[in-house]
N, C-alpha and C positions, 0 to 999 in steps of 0.2 A: 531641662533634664540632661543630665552629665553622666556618663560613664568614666571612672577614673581605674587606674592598677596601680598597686606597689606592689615590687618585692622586697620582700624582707629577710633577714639573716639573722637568727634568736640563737644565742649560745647557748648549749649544754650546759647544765652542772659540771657533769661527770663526760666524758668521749662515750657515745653512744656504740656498740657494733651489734649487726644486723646483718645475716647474710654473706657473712665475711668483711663487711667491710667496718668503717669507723668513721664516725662521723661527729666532727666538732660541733657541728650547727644545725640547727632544724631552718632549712628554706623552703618558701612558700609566695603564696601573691594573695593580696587583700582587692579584693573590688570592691567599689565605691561608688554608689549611684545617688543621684544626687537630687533633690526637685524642690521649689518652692516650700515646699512643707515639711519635709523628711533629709536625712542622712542612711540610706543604707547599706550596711558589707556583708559580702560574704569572702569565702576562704577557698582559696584550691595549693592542695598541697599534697604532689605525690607522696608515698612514702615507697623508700628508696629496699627491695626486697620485695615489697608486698604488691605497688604499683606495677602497672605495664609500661606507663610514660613516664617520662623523664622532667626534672623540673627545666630544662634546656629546650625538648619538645613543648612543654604546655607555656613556656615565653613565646616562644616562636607563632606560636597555634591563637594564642590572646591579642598578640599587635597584630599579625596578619589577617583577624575575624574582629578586630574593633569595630566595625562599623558597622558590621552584621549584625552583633551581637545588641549594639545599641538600637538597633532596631526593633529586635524582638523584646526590648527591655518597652521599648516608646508602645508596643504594639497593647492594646486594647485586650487582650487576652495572651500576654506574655509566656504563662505557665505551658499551656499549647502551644505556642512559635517556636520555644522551644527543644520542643519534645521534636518537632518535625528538622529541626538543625540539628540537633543531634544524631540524628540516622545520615541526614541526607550531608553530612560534613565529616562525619566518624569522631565522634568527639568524644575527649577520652571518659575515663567514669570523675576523676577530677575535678576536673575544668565543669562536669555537669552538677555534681555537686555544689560547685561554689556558685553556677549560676544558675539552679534551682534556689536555693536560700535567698538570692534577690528579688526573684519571680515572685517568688509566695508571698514574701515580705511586701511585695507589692499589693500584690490582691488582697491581702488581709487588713493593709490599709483602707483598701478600699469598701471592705468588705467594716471599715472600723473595728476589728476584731485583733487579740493579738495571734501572733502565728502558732503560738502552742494550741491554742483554740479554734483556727481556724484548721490545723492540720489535724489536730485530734482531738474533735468536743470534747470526748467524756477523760483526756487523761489527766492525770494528776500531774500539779509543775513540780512534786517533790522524788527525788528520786534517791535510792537507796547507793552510794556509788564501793568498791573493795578498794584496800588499800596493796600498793605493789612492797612487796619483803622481798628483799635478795637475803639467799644463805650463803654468799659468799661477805666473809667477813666475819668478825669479832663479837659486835655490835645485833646479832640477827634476834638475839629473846629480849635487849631492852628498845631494840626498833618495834617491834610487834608489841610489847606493855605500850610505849608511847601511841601509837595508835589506836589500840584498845581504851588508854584512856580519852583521846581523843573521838569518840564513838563510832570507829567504824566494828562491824559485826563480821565482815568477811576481811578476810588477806588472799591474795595472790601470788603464789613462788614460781619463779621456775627453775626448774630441775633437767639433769641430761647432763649437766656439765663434772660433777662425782656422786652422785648419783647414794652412796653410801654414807659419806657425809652429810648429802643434805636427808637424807630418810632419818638418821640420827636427829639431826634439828628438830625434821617435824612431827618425830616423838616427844621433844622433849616441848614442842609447841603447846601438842594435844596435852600432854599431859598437865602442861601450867593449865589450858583455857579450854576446859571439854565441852564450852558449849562455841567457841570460836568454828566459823564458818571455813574452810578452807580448799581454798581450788588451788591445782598447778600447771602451769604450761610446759612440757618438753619440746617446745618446738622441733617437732619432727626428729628425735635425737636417735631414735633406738630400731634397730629391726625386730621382728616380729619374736622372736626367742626373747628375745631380751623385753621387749614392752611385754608378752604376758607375765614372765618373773617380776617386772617392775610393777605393774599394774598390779599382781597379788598384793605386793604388800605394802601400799596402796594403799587397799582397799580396808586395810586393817585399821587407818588411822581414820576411817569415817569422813572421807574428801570428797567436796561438793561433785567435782568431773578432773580429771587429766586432760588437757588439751593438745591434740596432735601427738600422740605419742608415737608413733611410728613414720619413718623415716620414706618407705614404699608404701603408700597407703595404696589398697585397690579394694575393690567390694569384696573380694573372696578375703585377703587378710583382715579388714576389718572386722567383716564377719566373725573369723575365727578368732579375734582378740576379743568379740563381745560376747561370744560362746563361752570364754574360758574364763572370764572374770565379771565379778557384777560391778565392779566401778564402772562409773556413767564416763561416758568419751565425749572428746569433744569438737568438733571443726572449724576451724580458722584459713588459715592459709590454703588449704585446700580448696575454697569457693573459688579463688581464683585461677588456682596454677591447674586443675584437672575441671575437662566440661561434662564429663561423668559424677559430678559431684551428687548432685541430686541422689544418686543412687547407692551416696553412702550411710542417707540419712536413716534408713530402715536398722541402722546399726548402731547412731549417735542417740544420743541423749539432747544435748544440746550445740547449741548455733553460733556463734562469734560472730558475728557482724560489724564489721569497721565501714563506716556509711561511705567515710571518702572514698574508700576504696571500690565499694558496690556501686557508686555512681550516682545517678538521677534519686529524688526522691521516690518517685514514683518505683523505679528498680528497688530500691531498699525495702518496699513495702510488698515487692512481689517477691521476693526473698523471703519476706518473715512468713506471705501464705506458704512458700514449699516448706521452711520448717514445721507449720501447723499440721501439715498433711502426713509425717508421722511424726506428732505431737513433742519434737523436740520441743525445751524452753531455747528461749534465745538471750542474750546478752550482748549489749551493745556494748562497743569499747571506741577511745579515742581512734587516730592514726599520730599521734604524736603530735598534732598541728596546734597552734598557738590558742588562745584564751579564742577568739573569734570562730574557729570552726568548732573547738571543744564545745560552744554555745548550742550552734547546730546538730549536735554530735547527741547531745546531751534531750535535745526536743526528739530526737527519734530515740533515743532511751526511752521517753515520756510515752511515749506512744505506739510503741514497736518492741519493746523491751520485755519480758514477761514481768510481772508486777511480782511482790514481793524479793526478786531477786538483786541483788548489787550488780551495775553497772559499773564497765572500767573508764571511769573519766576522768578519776585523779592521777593524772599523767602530767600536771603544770611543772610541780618540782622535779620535777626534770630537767627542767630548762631553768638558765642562771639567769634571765631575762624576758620577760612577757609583753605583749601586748595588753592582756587583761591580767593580771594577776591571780592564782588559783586561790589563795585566803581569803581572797572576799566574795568567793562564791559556794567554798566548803564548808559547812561548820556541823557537826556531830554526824560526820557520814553518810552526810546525805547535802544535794544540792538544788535548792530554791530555785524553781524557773518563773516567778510567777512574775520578775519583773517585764514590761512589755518590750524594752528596745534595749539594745545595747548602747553602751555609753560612746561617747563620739572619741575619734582615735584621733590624736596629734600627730598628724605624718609627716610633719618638721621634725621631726625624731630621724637629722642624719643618720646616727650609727643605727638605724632600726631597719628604716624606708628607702630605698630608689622607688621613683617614680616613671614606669615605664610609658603613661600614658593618662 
C-alpha cells in the first residue's frame, strides 16, 4: 500500500478574479493510494477567497504528515483514524476532504459496494447540475439558447457588477424562456438599501434565490431584507467567514455548500442537518477543483443535495485544461454518477503533475 501526492497547475480559460485578486490557474494536490487490487484519488484544493488555508500551508502540512497519514490510510478502520487526526493535528477542512474521499473509497471497497452506495443507499447517481451565464458581454441571450438547447433547466448569473444592465438581460431572459429556472449570485455586493431595492425587482422576474446579497450580513439585516421582500436568499460564503451563521438560517431559503470548503465528509453532512432544521433546500456546488474533486463534489450533490434541484457542478469549462474532462461526464444537464471508479490519471503529464511525494 502507497501513498503518493502531486501538485498540479490547470489553466484557466479566461483569468479567474475572486476576492480581488486574479488568478491564471487553479492549483491543487491529487492523492494517490495505491494497493494490490485498486488505484485510489482524491483532491484537496483550497479555494483561494473562500478557504482558510493556503495551497503553500496545505504542501507543507501533506509532506510534514506523510507518514501519519499513511498510517491511518493502512489502518483497519481508516474512516475513524481519521476523524481522530483531524482534531488532534488541526487539519484544515481541505486536506480532510481529500482524505475522506480515500477513506471511504476504501471501506466501500471493502464493503464491495461503490461509494455512492455506500455513502448514500437510497441516492440516485443522476443529478440535475445549472448552467453559469455571465451578462457581461455581447453574447449573453445566445449563450443561454446554447444551453437551453443543450438541456440544462436552470442558469446561474451573477450580478452586483451594474447591476441595471444586467436586470435588463434578465428581462429579456425571462421573457425568451418563461419556464427557465433562474438563480443569481451578488457575492456580497450591496448594503442593505440597496439589496432591498435590488431584491424587489428581483422578485418580479420569478428567480429561483439571490445568493449573498448583502455585503454586512448579520441576523438583524438579514432579517429585515426577508421582511421586506419574498425573494428566497441565499448563503454561501457566509458559512465560513461568520460562526454566527447558523443563526441566519431562520431567514434564508436556501444553503450553498462547497464540500471542499466545509471540510470532512462527515462535516458536510452535519451542515446539511442545520439547514434541515429550518427547512432551507441546499445546493451543492463545486470549488472550482479539477474533474477529480468535482467527482466527489458531485457524490455529496447525490446524497446531500435537495432532490429535484440543479446542482452547480458544471464549472470544468472554466478551465483550458483538465485532469477529467467535463464533456464526458455532462450530457443533457444532468450528470451520471453510476459509474463505480474513476478513470486512472497519467501523472507523467509534466506540464500537469509535480510529484511531491
Amino acid at each position: 500500500m502507497k501513498l503518493s501526492c502531486y501538485s498540479y497547475k490547470l489553466p484557466f480559460s479566461k483569468p479567474l478574479q475572486t476576492s480581488g485578486q486574479t488568478f491564471q490557474h487553479r492549483k491543487g494536490f491529487i492523492l494517490s493510494y495505491t494497493t494490490e487490487k485498486y488505484q485510489l484519488y482524491g483532491e484537496t484544493a483550497p479555494l483561494p477567497g473562500f478557504s482558510t488555508e493556503t495551497h503553500k500551508s496545505v504542501q507543507k502540512l501533506l509532506i510534514s504528515h506523510q507518514e501519519r497519514i499513511s498510517k491511518k490510510l493502512d489502518n483497519s478502520n481508516p474512516i475513524s483514524k481519521l476523524q481522530e487526526f483531524y482534531q488532534d493535528a488541526d487539519i484544515p477542512p481541505s486536506v480532510q476532504f481529500g482524505l475522506d474521499a480515500l477513506a471511504y473509497q476504501i471501506e466501500a471497497h471493502k464493503n464491495n459496494q461503490s461509494l455512492l452506495s455506500y455513502l448514500f443507499a437510497d441516492a440516485s447517481p443522476k443529478i440535475k447540475v445549472n448552467a453559469l451565464i455571465s451578462l457581461q458581454g455581447d453574447e449573453v441571450l445566445n449563450d443561454v439558447a446554447r444551453k437551453v438547447v443543450s438541456g440544462f433547466n436552470t442558469i446561474k448569473c451573477k450580478v452586483g457588477l451594474h447591476f441595471d444592465n444586467e436586470l435588463a438581460l434578465l428581462h429579456k431572459i425571462r421573457n425568451r424562456y418563461p419556464d427557465l429556472t433562474i438563480r443569481v449570485d451578488a457575492n456580497q455586493a450591496w448594503d442593505l438599501d440597496k439589496a432591498l431595492d435590488h431584491c424587489i425587482e428581483l422578485n418580479k422576474l420569478d428567480i429561483e434565490y439571490c445568493e449573498e446579497p448583502l455585503n454586512k450580513i448579520t441576523p438583524a439585516n438579514l432579517e429585515q431584507l426577508s421582511q421586506n421582500t419574498s425573494l428566497p436568499i441565499a448563503l454561501d460564503e457566509s458559512i465560513t467567514q461568520h460562526s454566527y451563521w447558523p443563526n441566519l438560517l431562520p431567514f434564508t431559503k436556501y444553503l450553498i455548500i462547497k464540500p471542499m470548503v466545509i471540510g470532512s465528509f462527515q462535516k458536510n453532512i452535519e451542515t446539511k442537518r442545520l439547514a434541515n432544521t429550518h427547512n432551507n433546500k441546499v445546493v451543492i456546488t463545486t470549488s472550482l477543483e479539477s474533474g477529480v474533486g468535482r467527482y466527489f463534489t458531485g457524490l455529496m450533490a447525490a446524497g446531500l443535495g435537495s432532490p429535484n434541484t440543479a446542482h452547480g457542478l458544471s464549472t470544468g469549462f472554466l478551465l483550458d485544461q483538465d485532469i477529467f474532462p467535463e464533456k464526458n461526464v455532462i450530457s443533457d444537464g444532468s450528470i451520471d454518477l453510476s459509474s463505480r471508479d474513476l478513470p486512472m490519471i497519467n501523472f507523467d503529464q509534466q506540464q500537469l503533475f509535480t510529484k511531491l511525494f
